[in-house]
N, C-alpha and C positions, 0 to 999 in steps of 0.2 A: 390477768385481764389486760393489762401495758402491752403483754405480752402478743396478742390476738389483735389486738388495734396495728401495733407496729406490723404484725405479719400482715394482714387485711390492708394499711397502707403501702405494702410492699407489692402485694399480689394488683391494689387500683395503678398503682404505676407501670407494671407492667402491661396490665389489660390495656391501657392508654396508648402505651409506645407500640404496642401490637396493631391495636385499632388504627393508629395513625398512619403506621407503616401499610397495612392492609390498604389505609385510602389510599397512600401514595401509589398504591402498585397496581390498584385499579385505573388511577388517572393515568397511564401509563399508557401512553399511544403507541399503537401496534401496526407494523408496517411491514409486511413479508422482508425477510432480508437485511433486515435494519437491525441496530440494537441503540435501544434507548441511555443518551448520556445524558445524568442528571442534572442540574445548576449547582452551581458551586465554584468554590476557591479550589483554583491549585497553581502549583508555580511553575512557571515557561521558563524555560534557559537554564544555566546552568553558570556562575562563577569560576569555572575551574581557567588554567593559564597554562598557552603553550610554555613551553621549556625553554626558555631561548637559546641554549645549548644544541637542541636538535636541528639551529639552521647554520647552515656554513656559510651565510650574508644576508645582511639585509633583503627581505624580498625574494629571496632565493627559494625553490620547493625547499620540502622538511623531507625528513632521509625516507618518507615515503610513500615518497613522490606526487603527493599533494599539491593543486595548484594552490590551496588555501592553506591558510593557520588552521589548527584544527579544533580552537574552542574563544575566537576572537569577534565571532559573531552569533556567540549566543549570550553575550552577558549584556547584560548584569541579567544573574536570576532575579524572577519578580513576578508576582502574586497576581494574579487574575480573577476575576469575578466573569464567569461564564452562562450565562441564560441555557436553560435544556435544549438539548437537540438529537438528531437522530444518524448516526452514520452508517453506512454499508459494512456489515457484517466482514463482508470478503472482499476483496480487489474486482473491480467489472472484468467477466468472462469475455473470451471471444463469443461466443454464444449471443451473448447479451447483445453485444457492441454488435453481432451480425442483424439482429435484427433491428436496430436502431439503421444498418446502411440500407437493410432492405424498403424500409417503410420510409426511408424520405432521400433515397437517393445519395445520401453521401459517399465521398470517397472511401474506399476501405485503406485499411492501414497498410504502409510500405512492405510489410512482411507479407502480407495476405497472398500476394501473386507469387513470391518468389519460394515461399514453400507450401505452395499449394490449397491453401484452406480459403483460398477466394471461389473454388470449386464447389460448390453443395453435391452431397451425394446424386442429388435430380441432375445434374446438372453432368456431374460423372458418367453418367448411365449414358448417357448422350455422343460419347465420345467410342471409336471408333478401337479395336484391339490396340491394335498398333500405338495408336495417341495414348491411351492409356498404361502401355508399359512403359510409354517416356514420361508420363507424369509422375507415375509410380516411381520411377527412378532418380530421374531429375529433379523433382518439386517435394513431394511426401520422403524422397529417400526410403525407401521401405529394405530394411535388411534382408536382405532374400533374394533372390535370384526369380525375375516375374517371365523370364523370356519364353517360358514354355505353362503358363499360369493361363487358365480359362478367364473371361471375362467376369464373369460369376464371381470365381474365387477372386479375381483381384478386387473387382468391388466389394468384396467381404471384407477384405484389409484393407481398403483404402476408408470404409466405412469405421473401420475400427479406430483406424489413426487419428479420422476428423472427429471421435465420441472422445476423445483421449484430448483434444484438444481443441475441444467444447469449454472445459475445463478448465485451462491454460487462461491467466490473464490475460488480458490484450493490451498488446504494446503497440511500439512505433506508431503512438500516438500520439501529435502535439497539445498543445494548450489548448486550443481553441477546437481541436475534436474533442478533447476531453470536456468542456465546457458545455459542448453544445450535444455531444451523449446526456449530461447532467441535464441541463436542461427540458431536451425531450422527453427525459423519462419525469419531470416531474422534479427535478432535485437540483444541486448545485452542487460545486465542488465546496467542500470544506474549508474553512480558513488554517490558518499554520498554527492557530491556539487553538481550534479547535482539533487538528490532525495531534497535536501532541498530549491536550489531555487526553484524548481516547485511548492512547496508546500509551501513559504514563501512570494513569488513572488518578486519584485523588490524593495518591500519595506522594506522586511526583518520582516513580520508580526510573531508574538509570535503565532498563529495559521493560520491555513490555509485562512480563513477569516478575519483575525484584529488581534488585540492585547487585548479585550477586552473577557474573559473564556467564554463562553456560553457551559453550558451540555446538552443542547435542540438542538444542531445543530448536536450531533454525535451517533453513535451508542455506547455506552459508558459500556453498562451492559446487558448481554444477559441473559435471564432466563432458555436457554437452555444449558446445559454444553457438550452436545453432539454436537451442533450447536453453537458457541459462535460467530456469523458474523451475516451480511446480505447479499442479493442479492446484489453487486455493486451495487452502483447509488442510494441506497436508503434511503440514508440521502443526501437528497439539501443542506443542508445546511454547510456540509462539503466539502465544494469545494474551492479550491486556487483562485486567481484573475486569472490566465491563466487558469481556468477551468478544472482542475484536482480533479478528486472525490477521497475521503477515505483515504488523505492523515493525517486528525488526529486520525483516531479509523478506526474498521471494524479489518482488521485482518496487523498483523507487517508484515513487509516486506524485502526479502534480497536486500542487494545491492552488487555492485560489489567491494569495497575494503576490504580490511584487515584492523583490527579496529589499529589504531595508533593513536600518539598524532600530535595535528594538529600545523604547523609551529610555531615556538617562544611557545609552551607552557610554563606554570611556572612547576617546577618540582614538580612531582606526583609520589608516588610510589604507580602506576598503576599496577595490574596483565592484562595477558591475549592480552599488548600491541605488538607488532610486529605481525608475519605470524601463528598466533594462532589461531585466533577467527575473521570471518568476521562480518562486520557491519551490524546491522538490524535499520532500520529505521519504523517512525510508530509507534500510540499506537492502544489497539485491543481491542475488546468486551469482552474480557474474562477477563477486568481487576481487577472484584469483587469489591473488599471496595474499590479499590482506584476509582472509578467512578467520586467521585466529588474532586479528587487530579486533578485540573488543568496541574500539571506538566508532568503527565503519559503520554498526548497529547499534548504536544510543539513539533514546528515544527526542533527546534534543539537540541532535545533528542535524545542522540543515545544512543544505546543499540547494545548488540553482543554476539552473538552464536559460537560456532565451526560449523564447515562449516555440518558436516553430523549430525546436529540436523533433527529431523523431528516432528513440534509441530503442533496440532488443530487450531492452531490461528494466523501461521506463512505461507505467502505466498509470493507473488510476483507481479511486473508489469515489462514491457519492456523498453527500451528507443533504440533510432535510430540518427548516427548522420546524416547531414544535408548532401547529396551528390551536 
């Protein structure tokens, strides 16, 4: 009889914690594209200490080639209380970013002209053979030889290359286009706690997946220097436990603070601290030799720009809070 009580009290606990999870997952605000980061504790930063062995002077790069110390501005690790929020699943597409220029007139990004994708297919069609092989060649680069290509067929390919990179994040973007894409759409950039939990998740993992380096899970080394990403989504294996893609490589990303040091630091004579330089989080395909430097892609590596940067390998995603 003890025996039937204890199980029956074993099976109401369970039904409970099921119940309750069920309600949590109903309350669960659903937002194409997003994915829901819960409330909760996790820890920002990281205690670890450069080597001081690896500088050959005071203030000097470290043997590689770093303008910073490489773990002097993430400490002291330290526990965070985070309210729910929502972040962009993937890094904002050109796609995306084209139609935010088309519908309020913004600048398109510095890349946009110089390799072609400021062109819409409509807009292709319009152009004359001749103009079109030099676009093809000069701006698209198209491998192939167009010199004796119908018009047809070259808009077939030049079709294919701009579906190809529809795709492609969007770069050479500053702060303040990034901001004001967020904005338009309804969104905001992310804070630098909130860019780390997403991508660290509640266990506070040294990469987005675990604590254990894998360079087979990310897009680490591109062979193309004019192209140094991928399509979003296309390394699986770069994904947070809350299901966030691109969060260790593919292209860096802005967030929305000013780089500072973070509460109770140990004192550092930091450049570029206060309303200088915002924070870039993310490491990116174009990182050359350092490919198998683990630390280029930690999920609590920051790095920072002045805000009207505009780099090939620097982009952006959303976030939303929870209404």
């Amino acid at each position: 009889m003890q025996i039937k009580y204890f199980l029956g009290g074993i099976l109401c606990v369970l039904l409970a914690a099921c119940t309750s999870t069920a309600r949590q997952d109903l309350n669960k605000p659903i937002v194409a594209g997003m994915v829901f980061i819960p409330a909760g504790e996790f820890t920002m930063g990281s205690n670890k200490e450069d080597n001081i062995n690896m500088w050959r002077e005071a203030n000097a790069l470290n043997p590689y080639g770093f303008n910073d110390q490489l773990y002097v501005n993430e400490r002291p690790a330290h526990k965070l209380m985070l309210p729910a929020f929502l972040i962009d699943q993937y890094e904002v597409t050109n796609a995306q970013y084209r139609n935010f220029v088309i519908a309020t007139g913004h600048s398109v990004p510095i890349l946009w002209p110089r390799n072609g994708y400021v062109y819409s297919n409509t807009v292709l069609r319009t152009f004359p053979l001749e103009g079109l092989r030099q676009v093809a060649t000069n701006n698209f680069k198209l491998d192939m030889d167009v010199s004796n290509m119908s018009q047809e067929a070259l808009l077939a390919e030049l079709r294919k290359a701009n579906a190809v990179r529809d795709m492609y994040p969007v770069t050479t973007v500053t702060w303040a286009d990034a901001n004001d894409y967020c904005t338009w759409v309804g969104k905001r950039l992310p804070t630098e706690a909130e860019w780390e939990k997403a991508a660290r998740g509640p266990q506070s993992f040294e990469y987005p997946w675990g604590n254990k380096w894998d360079p087979k899970k990310i897009n680490t080394l591109s062979d193309d220097p004019d192209v140094p990403y991928a399509p979003i989504g296309s390394y699986t294996g770069d994904k947070s436990v809350y299901g966030v893609y691109d969060m260790a490589a593919n292209v860096a990303e802005w967030v929305a603070d000013w780089y500072d040091t973070y509460p109770d630091a140990p004192p550092a004579n930091i450049p570029n601290y206060g309303k200088v330089h915002r924070v870039v989080r993310g490491g990116m395909a174009s990182s050359g030799h350092y490919d198998s430097i683990s630390v280029v892609f930690r999920a609590a590596r920051r790095t920072h720009l002045r805000p009207y940067t505009a780099l090939i390998d620097l982009g952006f995603r959303c976030a939303k809070d929870i209404e």
